[in-house]
Each structure stands twice: as C-alpha cells, then as structure tokens.
CHARMM-style PDB file with segment names, atoms N, HN, CA, C and O in Angstrom:
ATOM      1  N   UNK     1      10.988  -5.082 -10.865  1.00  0.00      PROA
ATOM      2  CA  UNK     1       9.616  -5.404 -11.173  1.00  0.00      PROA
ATOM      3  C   UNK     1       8.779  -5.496  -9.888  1.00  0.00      PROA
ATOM      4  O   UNK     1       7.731  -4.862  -9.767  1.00  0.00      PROA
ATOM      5  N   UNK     2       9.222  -6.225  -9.021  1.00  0.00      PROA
ATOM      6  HN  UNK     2      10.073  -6.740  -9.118  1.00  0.00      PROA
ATOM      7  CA  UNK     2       8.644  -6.224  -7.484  1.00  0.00      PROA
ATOM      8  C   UNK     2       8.332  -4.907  -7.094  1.00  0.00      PROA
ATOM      9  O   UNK     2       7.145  -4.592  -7.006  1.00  0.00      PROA
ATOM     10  N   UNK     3       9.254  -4.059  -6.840  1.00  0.00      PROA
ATOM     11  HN  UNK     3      10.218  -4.315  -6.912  1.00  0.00      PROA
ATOM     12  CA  UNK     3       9.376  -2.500  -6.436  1.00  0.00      PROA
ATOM     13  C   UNK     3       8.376  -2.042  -7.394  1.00  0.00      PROA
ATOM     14  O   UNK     3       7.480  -1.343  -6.920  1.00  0.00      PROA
ATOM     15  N   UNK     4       8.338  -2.343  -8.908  1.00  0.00      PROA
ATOM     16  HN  UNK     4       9.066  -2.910  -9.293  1.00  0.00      PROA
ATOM     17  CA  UNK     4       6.929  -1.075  -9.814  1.00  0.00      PROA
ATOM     18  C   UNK     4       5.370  -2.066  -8.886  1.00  0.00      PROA
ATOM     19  O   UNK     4       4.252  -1.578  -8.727  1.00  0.00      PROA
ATOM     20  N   UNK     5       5.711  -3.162  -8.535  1.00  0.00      PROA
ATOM     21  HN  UNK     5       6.620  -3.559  -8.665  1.00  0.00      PROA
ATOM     22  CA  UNK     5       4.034  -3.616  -8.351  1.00  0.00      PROA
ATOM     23  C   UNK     5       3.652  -3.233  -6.653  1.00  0.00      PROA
ATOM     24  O   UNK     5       2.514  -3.453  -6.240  1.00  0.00      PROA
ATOM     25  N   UNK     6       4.585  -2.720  -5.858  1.00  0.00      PROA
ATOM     26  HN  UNK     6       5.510  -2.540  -6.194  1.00  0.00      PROA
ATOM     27  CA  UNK     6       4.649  -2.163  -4.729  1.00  0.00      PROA
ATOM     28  C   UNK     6       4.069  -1.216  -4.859  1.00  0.00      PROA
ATOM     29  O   UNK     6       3.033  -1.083  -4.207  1.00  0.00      PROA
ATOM     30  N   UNK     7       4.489  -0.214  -5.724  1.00  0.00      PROA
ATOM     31  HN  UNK     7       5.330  -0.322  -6.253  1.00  0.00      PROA
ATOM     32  CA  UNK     7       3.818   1.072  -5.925  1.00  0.00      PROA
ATOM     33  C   UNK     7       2.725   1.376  -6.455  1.00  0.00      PROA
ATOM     34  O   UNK     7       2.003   2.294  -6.068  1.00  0.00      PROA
ATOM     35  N   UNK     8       2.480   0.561  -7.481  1.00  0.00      PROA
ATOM     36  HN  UNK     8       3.067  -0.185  -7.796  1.00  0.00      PROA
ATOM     37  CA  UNK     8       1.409   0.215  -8.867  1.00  0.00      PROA
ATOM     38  C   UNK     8       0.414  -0.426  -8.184  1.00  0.00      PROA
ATOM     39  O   UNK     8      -0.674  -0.080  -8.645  1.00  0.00      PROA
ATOM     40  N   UNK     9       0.330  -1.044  -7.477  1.00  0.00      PROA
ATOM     41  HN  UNK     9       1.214  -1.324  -7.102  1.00  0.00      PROA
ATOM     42  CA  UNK     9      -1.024  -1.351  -6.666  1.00  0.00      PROA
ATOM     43  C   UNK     9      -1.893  -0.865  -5.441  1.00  0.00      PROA
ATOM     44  O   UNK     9      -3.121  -0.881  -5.352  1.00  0.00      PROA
ATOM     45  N   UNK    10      -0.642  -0.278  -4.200  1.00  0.00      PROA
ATOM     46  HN  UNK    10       0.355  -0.265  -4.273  1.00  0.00      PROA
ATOM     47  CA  UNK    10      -1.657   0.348  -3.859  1.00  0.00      PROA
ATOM     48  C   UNK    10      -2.098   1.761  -4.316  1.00  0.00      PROA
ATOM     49  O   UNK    10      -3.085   2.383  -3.923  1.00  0.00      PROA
ATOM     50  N   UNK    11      -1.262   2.105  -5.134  1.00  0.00      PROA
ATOM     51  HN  UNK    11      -0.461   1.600  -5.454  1.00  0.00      PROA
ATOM     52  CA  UNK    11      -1.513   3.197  -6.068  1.00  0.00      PROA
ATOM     53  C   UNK    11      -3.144   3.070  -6.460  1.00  0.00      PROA
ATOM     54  O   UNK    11      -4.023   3.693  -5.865  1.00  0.00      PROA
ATOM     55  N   UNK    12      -3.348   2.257  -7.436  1.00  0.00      PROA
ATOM     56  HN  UNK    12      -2.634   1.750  -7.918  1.00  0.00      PROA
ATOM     57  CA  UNK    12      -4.105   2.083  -8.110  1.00  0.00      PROA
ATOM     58  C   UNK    12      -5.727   1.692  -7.059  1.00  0.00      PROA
ATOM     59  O   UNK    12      -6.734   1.298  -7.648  1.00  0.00      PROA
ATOM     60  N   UNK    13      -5.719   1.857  -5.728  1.00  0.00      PROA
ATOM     61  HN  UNK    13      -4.901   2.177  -5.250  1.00  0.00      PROA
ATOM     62  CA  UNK    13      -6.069   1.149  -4.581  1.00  0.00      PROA
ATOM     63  C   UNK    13      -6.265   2.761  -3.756  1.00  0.00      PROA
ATOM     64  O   UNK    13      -6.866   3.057  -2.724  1.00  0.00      PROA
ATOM     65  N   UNK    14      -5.562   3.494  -4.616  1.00  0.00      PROA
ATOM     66  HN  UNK    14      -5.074   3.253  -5.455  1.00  0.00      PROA
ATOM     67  CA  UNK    14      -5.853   5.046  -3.559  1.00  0.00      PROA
ATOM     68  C   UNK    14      -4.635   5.489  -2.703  1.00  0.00      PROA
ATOM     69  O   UNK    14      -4.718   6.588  -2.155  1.00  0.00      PROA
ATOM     70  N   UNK    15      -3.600   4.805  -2.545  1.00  0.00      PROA
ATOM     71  HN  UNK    15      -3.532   3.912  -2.990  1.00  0.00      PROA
ATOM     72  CA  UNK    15      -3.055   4.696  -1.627  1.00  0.00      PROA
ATOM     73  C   UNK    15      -1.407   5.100  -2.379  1.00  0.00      PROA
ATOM     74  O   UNK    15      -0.968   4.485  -3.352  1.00  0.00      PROA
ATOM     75  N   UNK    16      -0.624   6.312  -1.643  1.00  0.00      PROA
ATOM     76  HN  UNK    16      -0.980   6.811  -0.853  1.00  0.00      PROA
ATOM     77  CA  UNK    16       0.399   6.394  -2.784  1.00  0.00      PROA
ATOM     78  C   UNK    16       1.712   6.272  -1.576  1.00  0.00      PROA
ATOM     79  O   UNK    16       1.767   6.890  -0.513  1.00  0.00      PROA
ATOM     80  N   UNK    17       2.444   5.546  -1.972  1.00  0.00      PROA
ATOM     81  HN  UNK    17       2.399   5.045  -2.836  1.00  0.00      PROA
ATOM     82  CA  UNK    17       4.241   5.643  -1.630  1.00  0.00      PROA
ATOM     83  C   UNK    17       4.974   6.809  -2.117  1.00  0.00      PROA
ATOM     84  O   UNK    17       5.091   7.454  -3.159  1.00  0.00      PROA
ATOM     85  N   UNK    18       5.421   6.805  -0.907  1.00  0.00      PROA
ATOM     86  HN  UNK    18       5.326   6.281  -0.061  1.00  0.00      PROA
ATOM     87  CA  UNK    18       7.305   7.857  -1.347  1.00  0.00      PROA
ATOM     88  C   UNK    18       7.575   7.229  -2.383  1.00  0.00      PROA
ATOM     89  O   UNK    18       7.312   6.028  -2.314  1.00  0.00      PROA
ATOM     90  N   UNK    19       8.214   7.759  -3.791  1.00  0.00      PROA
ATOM     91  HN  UNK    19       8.427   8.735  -3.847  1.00  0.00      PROA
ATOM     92  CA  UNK    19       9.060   6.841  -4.477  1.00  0.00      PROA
ATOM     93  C   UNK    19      10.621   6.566  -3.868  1.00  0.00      PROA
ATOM     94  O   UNK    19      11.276   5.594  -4.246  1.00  0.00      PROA
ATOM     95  N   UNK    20      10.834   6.971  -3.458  1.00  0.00      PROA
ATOM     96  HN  UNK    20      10.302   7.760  -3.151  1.00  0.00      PROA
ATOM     97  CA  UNK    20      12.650   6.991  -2.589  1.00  0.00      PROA
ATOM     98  C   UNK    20      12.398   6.045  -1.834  1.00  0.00      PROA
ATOM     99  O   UNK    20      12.729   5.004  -2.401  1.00  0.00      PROA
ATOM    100  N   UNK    21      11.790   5.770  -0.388  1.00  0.00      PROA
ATOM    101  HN  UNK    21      11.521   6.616   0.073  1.00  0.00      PROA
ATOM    102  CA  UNK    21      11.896   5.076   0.426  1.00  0.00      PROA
ATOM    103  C   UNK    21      10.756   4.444   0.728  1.00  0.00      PROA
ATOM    104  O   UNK    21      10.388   4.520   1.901  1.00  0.00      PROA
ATOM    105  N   UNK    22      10.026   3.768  -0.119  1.00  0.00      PROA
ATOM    106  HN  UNK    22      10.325   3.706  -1.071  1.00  0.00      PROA
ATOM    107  CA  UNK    22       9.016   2.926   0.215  1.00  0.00      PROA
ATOM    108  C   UNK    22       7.875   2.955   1.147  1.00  0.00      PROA
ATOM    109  O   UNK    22       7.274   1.994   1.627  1.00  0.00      PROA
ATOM    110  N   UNK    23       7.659   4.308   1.338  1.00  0.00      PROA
ATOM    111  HN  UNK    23       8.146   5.089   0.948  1.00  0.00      PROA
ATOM    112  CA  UNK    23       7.199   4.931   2.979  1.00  0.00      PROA
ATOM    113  C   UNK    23       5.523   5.128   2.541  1.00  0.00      PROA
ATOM    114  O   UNK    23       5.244   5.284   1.352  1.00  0.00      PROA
ATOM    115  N   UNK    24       4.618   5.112   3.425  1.00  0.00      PROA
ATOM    116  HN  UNK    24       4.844   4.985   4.390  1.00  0.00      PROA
ATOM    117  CA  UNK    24       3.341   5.501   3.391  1.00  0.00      PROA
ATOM    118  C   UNK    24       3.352   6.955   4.370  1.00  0.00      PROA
ATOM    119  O   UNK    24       3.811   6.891   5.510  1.00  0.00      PROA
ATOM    120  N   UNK    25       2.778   8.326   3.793  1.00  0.00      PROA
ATOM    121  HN  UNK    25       2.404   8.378   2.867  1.00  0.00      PROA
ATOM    122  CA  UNK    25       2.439   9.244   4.568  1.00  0.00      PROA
ATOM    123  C   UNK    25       1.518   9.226   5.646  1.00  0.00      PROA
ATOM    124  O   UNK    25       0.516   8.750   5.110  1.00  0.00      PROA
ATOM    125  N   UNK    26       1.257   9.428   6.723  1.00  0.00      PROA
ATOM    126  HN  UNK    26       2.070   9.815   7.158  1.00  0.00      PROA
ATOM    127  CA  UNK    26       0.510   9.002   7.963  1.00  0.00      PROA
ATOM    128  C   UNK    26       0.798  10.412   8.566  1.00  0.00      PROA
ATOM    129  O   UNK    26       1.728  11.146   8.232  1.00  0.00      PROA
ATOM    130  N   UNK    27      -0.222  10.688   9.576  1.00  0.00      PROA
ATOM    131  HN  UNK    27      -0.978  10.092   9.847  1.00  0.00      PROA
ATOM    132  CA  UNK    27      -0.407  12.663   9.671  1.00  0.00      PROA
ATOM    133  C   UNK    27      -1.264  11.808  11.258  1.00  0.00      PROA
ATOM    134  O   UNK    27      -1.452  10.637  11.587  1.00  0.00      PROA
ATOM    135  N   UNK    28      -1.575  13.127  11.863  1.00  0.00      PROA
ATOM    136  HN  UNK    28      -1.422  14.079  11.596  1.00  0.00      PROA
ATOM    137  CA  UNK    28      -1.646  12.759  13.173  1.00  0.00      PROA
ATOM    138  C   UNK    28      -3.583  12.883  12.825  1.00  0.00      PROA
ATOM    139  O   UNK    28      -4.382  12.640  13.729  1.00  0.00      PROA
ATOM    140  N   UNK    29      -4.022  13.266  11.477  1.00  0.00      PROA
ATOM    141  HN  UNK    29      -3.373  13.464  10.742  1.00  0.00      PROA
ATOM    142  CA  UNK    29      -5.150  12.829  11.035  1.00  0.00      PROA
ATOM    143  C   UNK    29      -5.911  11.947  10.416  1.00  0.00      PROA
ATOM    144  O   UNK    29      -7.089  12.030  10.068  1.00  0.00      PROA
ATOM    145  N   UNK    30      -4.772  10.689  10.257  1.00  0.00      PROA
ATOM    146  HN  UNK    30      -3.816  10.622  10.539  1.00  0.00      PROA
ATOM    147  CA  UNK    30      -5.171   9.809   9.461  1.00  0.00      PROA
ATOM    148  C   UNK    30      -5.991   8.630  10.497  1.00  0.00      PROA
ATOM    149  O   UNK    30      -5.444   8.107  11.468  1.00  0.00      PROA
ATOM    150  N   UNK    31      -7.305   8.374  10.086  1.00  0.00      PROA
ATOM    151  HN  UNK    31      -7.749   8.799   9.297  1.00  0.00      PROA
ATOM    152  CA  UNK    31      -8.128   7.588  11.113  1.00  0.00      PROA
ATOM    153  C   UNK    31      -7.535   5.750  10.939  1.00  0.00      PROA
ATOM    154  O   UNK    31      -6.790   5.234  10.106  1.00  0.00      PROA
ATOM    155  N   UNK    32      -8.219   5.208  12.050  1.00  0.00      PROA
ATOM    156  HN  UNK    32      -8.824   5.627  12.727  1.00  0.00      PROA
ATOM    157  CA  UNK    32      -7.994   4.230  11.959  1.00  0.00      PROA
ATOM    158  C   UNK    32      -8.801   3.597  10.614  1.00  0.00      PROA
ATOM    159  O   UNK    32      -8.083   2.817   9.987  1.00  0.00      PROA
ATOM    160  N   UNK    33     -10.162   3.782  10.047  1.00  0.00      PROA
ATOM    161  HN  UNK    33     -10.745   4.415  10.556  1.00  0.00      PROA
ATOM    162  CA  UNK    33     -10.249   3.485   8.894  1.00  0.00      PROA
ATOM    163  C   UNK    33      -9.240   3.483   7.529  1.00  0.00      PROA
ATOM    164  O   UNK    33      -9.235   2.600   6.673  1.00  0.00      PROA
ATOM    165  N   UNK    34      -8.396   4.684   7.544  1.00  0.00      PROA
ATOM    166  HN  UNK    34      -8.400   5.402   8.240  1.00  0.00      PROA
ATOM    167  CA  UNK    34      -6.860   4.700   6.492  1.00  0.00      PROA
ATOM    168  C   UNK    34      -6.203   3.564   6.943  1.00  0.00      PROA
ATOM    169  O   UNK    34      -6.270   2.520   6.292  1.00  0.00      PROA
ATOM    170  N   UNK    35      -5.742   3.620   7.702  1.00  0.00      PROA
ATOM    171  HN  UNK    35      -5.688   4.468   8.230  1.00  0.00      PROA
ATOM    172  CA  UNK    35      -4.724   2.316   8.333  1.00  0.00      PROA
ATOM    173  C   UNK    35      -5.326   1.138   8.115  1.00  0.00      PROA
ATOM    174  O   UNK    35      -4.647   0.273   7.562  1.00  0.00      PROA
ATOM    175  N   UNK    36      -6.731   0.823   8.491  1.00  0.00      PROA
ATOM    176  HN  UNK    36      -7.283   1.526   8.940  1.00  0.00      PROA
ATOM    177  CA  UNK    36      -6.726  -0.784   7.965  1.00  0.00      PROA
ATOM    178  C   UNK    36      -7.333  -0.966   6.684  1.00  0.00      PROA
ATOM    179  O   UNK    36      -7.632  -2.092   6.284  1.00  0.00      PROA
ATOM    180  N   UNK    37      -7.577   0.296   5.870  1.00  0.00      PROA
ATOM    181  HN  UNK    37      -7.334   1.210   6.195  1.00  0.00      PROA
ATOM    182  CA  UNK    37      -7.327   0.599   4.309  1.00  0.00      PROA
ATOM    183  C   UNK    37      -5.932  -0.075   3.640  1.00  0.00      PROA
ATOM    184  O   UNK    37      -5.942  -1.114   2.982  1.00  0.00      PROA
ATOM    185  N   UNK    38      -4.854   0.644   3.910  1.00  0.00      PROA
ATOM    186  HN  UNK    38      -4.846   1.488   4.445  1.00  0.00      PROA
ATOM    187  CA  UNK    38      -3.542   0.264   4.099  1.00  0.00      PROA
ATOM    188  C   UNK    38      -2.874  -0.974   4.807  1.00  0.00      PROA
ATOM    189  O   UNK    38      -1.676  -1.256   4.775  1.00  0.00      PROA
ATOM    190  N   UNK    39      -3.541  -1.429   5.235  1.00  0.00      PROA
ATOM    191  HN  UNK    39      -4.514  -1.200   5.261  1.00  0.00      PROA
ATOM    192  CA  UNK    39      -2.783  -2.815   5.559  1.00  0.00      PROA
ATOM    193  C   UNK    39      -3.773  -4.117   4.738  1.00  0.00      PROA
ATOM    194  O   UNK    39      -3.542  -5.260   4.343  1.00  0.00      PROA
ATOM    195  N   UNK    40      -4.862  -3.276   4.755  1.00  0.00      PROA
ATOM    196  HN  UNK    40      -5.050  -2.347   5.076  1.00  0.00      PROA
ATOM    197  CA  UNK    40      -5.532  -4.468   3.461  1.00  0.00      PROA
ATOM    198  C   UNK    40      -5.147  -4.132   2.345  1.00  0.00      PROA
ATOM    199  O   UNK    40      -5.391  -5.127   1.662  1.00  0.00      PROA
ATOM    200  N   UNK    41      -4.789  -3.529   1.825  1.00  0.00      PROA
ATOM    201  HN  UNK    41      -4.591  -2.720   2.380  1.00  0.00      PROA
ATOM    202  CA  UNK    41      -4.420  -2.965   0.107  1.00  0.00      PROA
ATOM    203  C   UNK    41      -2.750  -4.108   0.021  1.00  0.00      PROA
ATOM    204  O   UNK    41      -2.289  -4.723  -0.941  1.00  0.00      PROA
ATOM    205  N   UNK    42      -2.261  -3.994   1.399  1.00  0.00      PROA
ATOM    206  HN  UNK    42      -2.635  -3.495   2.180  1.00  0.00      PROA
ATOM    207  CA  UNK    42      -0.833  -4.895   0.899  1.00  0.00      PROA
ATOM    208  C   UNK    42      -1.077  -6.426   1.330  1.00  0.00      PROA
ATOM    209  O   UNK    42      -0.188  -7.229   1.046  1.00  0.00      PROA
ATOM    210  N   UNK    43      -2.163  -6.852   1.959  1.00  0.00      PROA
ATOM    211  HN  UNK    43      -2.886  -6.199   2.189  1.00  0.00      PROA
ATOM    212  CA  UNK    43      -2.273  -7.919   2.708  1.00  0.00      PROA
ATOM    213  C   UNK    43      -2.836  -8.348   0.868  1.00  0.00      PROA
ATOM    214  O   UNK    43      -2.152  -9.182   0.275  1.00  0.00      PROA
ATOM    215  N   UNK    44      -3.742  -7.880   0.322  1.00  0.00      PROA
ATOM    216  HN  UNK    44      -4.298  -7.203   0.803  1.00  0.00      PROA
ATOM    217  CA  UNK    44      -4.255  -8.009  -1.128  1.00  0.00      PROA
ATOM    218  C   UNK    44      -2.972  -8.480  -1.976  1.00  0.00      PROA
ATOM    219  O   UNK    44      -2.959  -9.515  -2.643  1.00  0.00      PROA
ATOM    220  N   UNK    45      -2.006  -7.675  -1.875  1.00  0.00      PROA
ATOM    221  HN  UNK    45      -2.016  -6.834  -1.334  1.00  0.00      PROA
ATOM    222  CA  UNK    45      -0.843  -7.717  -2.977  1.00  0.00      PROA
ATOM    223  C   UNK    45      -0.147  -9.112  -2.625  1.00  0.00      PROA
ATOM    224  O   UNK    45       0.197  -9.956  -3.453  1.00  0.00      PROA
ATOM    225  N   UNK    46      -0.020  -9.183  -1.359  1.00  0.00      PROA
ATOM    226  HN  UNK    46      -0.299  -8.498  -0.687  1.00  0.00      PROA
ATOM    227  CA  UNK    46       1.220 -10.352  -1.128  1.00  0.00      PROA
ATOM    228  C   UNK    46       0.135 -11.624  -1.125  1.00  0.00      PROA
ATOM    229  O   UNK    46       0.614 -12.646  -1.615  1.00  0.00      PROA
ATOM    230  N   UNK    47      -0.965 -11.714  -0.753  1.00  0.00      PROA
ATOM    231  HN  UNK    47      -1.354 -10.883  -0.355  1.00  0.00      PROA
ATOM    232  CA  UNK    47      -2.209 -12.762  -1.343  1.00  0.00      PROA
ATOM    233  C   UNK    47      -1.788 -13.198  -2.758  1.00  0.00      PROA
ATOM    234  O   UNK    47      -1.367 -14.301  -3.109  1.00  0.00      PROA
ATOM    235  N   UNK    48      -2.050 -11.788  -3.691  1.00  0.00      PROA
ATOM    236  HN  UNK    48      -2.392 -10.892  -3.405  1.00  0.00      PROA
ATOM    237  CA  UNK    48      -1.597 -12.157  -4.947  1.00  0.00      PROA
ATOM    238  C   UNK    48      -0.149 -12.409  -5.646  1.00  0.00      PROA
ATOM    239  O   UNK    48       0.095 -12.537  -6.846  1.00  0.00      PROA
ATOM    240  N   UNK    49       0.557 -12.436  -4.762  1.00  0.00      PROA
ATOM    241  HN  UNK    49       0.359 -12.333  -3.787  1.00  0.00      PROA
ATOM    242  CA  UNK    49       1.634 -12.597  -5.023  1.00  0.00      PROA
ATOM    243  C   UNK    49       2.401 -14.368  -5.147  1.00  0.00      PROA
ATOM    244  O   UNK    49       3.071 -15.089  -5.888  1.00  0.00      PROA
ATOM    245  N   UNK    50       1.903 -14.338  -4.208  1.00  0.00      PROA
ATOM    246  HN  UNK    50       1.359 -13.753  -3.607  1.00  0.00      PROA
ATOM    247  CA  UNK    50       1.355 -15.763  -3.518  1.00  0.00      PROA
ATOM    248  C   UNK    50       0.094 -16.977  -4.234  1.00  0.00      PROA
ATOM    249  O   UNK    50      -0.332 -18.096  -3.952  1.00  0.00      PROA
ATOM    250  N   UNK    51      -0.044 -16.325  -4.893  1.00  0.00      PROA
ATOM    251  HN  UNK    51       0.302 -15.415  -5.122  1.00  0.00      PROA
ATOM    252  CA  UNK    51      -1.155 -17.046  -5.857  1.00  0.00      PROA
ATOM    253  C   UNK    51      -2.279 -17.834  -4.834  1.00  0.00      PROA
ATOM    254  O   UNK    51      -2.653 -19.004  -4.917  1.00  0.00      PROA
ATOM    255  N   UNK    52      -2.780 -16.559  -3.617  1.00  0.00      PROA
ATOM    256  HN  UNK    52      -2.476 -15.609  -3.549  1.00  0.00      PROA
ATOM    257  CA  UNK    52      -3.639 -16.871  -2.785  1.00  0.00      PROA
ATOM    258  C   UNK    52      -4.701 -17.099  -3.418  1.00  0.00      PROA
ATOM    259  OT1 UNK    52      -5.720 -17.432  -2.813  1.00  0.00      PROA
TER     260      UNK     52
END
C-alpha cells in the first residue's frame, strides 16, 4: 500500500516513477525548476503521511 501511494501521488502531481526501482528519470535537461518540483511533490506526501 505504501509503494501504490509512492507512485500514485507524484503521479498524479506530474511526476512519474520507474515501476521496478522506485527511480525518478532526470536527463542532463531537466532544470532546476523539475527538481524542486520533485522534491516538493514527496516533501507533500511524507507531510501527509505524517498527518502534517
């Protein structure tokens, strides 16, 4: 259940995982705007996880 809301949120957030290895794709074009896209989309999840 942990692992579907890993995927299922930042999914739903724009943002998609490997299903195999938990991985975010990152390219030698991805700006620093993606990245702190991506670290707020999980900083969001574990907030809510947390009943921040």
């Amino acid at each position: 259940m942990l692992e579907d809301l890993i995927h299922l949120y930042p999914l739903n957030r724009g943002i998609s995982l490997t299903p195999f290895h938990n991985m975010t794709a990152m390219s030698p074009v991805t700006t620093r705007a993606n990245i702190d896209l991506h670290h707020g989309v999980f900083r969001g999840a574990i907030a809510e996880l947390l009943g921040d």
